[in-house]
C-alpha positions as CSV (number, residue, x, y, z in Angstrom):
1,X,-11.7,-19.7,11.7
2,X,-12.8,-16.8,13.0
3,X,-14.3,-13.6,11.0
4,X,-11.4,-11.4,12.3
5,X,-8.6,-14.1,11.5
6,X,-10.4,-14.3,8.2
7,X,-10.3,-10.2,7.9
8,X,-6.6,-10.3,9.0
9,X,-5.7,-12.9,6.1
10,X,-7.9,-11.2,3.2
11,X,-6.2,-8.0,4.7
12,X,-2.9,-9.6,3.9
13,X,-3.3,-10.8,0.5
14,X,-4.7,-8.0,-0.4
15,X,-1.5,-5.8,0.9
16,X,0.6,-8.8,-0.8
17,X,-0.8,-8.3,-4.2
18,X,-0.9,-4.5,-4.2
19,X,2.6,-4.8,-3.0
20,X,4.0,-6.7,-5.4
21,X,2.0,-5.0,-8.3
22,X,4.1,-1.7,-7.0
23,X,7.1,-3.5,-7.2
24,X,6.0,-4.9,-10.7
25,X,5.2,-1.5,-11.9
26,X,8.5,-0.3,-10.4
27,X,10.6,-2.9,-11.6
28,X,9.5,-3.2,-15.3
29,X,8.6,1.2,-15.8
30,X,5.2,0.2,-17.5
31,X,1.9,0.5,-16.0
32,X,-2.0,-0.8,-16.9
33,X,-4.0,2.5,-17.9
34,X,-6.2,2.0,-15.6
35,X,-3.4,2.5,-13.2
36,X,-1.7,5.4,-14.8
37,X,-4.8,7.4,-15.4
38,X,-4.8,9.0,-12.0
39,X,-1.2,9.5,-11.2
40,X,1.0,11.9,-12.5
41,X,3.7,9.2,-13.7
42,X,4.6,5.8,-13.7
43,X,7.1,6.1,-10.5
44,X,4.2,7.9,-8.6
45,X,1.8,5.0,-9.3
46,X,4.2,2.3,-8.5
47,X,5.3,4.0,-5.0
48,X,1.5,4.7,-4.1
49,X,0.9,1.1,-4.7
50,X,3.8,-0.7,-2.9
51,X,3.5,1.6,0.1
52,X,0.0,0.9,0.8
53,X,0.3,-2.5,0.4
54,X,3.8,-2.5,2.7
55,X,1.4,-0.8,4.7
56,X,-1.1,-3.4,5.0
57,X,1.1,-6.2,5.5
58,X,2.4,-4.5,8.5
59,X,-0.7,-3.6,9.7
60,X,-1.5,-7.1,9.6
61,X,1.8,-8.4,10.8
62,X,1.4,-5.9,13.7
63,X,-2.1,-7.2,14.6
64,X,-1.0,-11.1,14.7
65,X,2.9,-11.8,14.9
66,X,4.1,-9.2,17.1
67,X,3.1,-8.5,20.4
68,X,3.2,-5.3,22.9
69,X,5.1,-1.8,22.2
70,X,6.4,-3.3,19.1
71,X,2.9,-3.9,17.6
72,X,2.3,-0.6,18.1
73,X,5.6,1.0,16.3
74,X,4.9,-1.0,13.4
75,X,0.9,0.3,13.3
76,X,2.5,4.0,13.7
77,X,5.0,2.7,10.8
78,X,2.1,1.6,8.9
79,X,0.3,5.2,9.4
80,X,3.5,7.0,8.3
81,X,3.6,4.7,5.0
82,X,0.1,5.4,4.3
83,X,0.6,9.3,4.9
84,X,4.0,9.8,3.0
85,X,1.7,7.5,-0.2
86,X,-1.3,10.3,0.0
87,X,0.4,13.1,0.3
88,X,3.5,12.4,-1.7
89,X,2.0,10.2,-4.5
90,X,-1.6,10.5,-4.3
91,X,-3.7,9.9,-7.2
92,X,-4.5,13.2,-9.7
93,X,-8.0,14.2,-10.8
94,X,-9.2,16.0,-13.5
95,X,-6.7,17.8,-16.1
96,X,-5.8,20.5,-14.0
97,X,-3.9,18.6,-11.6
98,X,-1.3,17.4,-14.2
């Protein structure tokens, strides 16, 4: 196995867990605290969460399954998710932001 196969899978399970702890969080309404600290709600937290890791499954997806001009509308998909999570949902700081 080579280091970037091994990058692309660690990327992957990493985007699969974070994934499906969005969906978790999204699913059940209830967060860790950890989690909840430095969003404004529990929906915000949940959708930051699934779209960056819906983000870096395609990413990965992108990078190994599919080939040509579609590997590189899923990549720009997977830019868009990321963009729509920090700027729509991004994590609060401090208690002015609330």
């Amino acid at each position: 196995m080579t280091l970037g196969t091994a990058t692309l899978l660690v990327g992957g399970a990493i985007g699969l867990f974070l994934a499906v702890f969005g969906a978790a969080i999204l699913v059940t309404g209830r967060a860790p605290a950890s989690a909840l600290r430095n969003f404004a709600g529990v929906r915000a937290a949940a959708l930051y969460y699934l779209l960056f890791g819906l983000a870096l499954l395609l990413m990965v997806l992108g990078q190994t399954l599919i080939a040509g001009a579609a590997s590189l509308v899923v990549g720009a998909l997977a830019v868009a998710m990321v963009g729509v999570a920090v700027v729509r949902y991004r994590p609060r700081r401090g208690k002015g932001d609330r």
